[in-house]
C-alpha positions as CSV (number, residue, x, y, z in Angstrom):
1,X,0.0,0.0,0.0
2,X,1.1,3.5,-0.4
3,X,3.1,5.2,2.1
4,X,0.3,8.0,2.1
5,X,-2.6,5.7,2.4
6,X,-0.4,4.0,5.3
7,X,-0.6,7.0,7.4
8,X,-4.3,7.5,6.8
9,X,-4.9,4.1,7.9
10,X,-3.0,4.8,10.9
11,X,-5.6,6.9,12.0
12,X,-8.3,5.1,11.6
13,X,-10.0,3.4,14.5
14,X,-11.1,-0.3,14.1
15,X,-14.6,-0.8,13.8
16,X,-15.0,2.0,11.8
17,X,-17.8,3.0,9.5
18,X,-15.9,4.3,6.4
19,X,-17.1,6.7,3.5
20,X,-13.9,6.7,0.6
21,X,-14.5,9.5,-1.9
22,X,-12.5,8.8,-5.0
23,X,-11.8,5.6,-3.8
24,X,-10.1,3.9,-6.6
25,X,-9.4,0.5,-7.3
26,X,-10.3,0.4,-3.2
27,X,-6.8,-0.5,-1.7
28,X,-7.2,1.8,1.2
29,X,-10.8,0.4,1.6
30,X,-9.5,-3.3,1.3
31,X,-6.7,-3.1,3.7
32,X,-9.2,-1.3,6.3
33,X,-11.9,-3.7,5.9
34,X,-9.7,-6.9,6.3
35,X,-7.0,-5.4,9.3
36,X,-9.6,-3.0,11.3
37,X,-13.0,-4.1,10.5
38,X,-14.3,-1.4,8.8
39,X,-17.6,-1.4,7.3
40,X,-16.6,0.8,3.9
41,X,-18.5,2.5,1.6
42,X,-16.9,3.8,-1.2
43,X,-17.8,5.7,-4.5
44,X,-15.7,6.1,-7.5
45,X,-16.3,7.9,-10.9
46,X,-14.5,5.2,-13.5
47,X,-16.9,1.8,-13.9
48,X,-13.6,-0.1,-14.5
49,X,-11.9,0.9,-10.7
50,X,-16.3,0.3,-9.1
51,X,-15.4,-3.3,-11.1
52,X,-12.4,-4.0,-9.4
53,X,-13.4,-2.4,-6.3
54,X,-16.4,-5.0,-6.7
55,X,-13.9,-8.4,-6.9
56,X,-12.5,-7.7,-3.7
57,X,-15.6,-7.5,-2.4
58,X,-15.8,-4.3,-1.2
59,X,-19.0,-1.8,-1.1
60,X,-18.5,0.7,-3.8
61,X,-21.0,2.1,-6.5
62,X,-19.8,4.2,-9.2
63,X,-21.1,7.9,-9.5
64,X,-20.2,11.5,-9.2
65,X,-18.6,12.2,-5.3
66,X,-20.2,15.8,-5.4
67,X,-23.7,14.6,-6.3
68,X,-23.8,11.1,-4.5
69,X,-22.2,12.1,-1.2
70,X,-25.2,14.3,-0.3
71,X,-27.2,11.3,-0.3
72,X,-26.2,10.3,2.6
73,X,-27.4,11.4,6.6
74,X,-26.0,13.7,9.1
75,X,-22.6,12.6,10.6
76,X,-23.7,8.9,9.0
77,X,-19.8,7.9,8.9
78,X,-17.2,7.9,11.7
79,X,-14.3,9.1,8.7
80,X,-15.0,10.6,5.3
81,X,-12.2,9.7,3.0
82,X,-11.2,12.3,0.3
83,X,-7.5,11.1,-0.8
84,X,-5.1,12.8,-3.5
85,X,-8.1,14.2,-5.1
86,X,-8.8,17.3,-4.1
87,X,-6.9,19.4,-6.8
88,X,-9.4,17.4,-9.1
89,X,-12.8,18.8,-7.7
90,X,-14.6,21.3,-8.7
91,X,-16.3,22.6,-5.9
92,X,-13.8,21.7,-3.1
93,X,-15.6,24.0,-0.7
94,X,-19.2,22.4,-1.4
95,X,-17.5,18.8,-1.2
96,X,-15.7,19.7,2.1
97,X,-18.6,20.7,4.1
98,X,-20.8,17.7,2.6
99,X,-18.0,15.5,3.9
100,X,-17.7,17.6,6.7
101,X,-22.3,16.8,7.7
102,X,-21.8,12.9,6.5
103,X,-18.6,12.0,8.8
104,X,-17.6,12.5,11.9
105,X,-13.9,13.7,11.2
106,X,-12.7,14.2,7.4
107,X,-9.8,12.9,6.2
108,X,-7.7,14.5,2.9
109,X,-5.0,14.5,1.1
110,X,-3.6,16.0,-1.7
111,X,-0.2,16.9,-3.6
112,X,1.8,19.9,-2.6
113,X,2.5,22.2,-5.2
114,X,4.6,24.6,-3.2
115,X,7.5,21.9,-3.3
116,X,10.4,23.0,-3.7
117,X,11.1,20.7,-7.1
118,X,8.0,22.6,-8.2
119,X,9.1,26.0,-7.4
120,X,12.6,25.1,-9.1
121,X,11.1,23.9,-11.9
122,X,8.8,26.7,-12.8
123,X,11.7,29.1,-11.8
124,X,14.6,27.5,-14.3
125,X,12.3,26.5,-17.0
126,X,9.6,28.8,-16.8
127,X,7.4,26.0,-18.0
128,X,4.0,24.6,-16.3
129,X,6.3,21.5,-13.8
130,X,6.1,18.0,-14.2
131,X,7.0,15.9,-11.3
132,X,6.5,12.4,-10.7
133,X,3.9,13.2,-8.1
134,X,2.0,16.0,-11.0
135,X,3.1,13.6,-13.9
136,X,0.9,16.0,-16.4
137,X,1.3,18.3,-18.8
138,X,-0.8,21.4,-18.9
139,X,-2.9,20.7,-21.6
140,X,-3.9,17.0,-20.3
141,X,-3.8,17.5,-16.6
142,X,-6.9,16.1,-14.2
143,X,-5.9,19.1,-11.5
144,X,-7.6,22.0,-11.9
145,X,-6.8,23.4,-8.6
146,X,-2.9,24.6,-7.8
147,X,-2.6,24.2,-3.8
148,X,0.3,24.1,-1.3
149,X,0.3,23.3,2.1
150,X,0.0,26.5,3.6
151,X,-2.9,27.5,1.0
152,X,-5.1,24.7,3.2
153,X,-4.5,26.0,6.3
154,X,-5.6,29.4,5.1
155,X,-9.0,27.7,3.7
156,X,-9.9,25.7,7.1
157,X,-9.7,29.2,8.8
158,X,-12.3,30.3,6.0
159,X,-14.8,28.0,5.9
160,X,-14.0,27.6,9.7
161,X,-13.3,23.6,10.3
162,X,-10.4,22.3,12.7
163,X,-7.7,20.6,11.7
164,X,-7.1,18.0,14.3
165,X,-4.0,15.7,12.8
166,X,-1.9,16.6,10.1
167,X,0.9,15.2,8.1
168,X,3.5,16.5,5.5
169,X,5.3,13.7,3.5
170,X,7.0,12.8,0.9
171,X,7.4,9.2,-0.2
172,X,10.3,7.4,-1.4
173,X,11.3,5.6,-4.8
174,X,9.1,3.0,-3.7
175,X,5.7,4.1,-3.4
176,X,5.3,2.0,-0.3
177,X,7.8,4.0,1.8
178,X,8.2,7.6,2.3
179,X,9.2,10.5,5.0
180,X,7.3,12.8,7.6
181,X,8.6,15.9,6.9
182,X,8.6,18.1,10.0
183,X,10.9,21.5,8.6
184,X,9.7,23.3,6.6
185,X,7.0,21.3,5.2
186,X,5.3,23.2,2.9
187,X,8.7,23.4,0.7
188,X,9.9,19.8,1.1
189,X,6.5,17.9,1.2
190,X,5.5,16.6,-2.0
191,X,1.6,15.8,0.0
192,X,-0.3,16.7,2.8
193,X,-2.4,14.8,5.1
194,X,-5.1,16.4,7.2
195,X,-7.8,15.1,9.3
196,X,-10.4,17.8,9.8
197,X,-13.4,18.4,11.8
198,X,-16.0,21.1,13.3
């Protein structure tokens, strides 16, 4: 598994009732359900991820996360899931309070583009970067929002939620290991991890 999903199920209690938002082929979902006895939900845009989602037996329909998550009660899930895809959404506000009423605490994660490779990059080359975490070109990129570390903070004191955990990383070669970065974060972190609540 990931080195970032690693630390996300780190804070996840056993026993859990789990909502994943962009859940993807469902390895964070798998590896909570079979080690801490989640009971997962999960909902994912591409049928062919819902399909393999599906053969490992996990709970996930396919649909739109900003539409299908306001199907769901008040405070319905002990953690909302949102990982590595909020660059991608857009309406992050709207999605953040929805996820914010369904779960109890909020956990998301996203790519850092105030890394220094980033900064470098833009700086030497004056071209838009490409890193192996932001592996896109302009023209053909999924992100449609550019946001650092710091930018995030700023946001929870705007829509006024409480960040209760957070983690700066920044994984190794191999995707399974990585670094907590505690100086400077927000220029040697290639991702953040917060969990968030009201």
């Amino acid at each position: 598994m990931r080195f970032d999903l690693k630390i996300i199920a780190s804070w996840i209690k056993p026993f859990s009732k789990v909502l994943g938002l962009g859940c993807g082929e469902g390895d964070l979902l798998y590896y909570l359900k079979t080690e801490k006895n989640v009971r997962e939900t999960g909902i994912e845009i591409k049928e062919d991820r819902v399909a393999v989602c599906i053969e490992k037996g996990l709970s996930v329909l396919q649909g739109n996360i900003n539409r299908e998550v306001k199907d769901y009660s008040d405070k319905s899930f002990d953690y909302c899931i949102l990982s590595q895809t909020l660059q991608q959404v857009y309406d992050p506000e709207g999605l953040i309070r929805e996820m914010l009423r369904v779960g109890k605490k909020v956990i998301i994660s996203f790519p850092n583009f105030g890394h220094i490779k980033i900064r470098f990059q833009l700086l030497s080359t004056g071209k838009a970067p490409v890193s192996r975490e932001l592996p896109y070109q302009w023209y053909d990129t999924p992100n449609i929002r550019v946001l650092t570390l710091e930018n995030f903070k700023i946001f929870s004191n705007k829509i006024g939620f409480d960040i209760y955990k957070e983690a700066a990383i920044r994984p190794g070669e191999e995707s399974h290991r990585g670094k907590i970065i505690k100086f400077m974060p927000n220029i040697f972190a290639t991702y953040g991890i917060y969990m968030i609540g009201k």
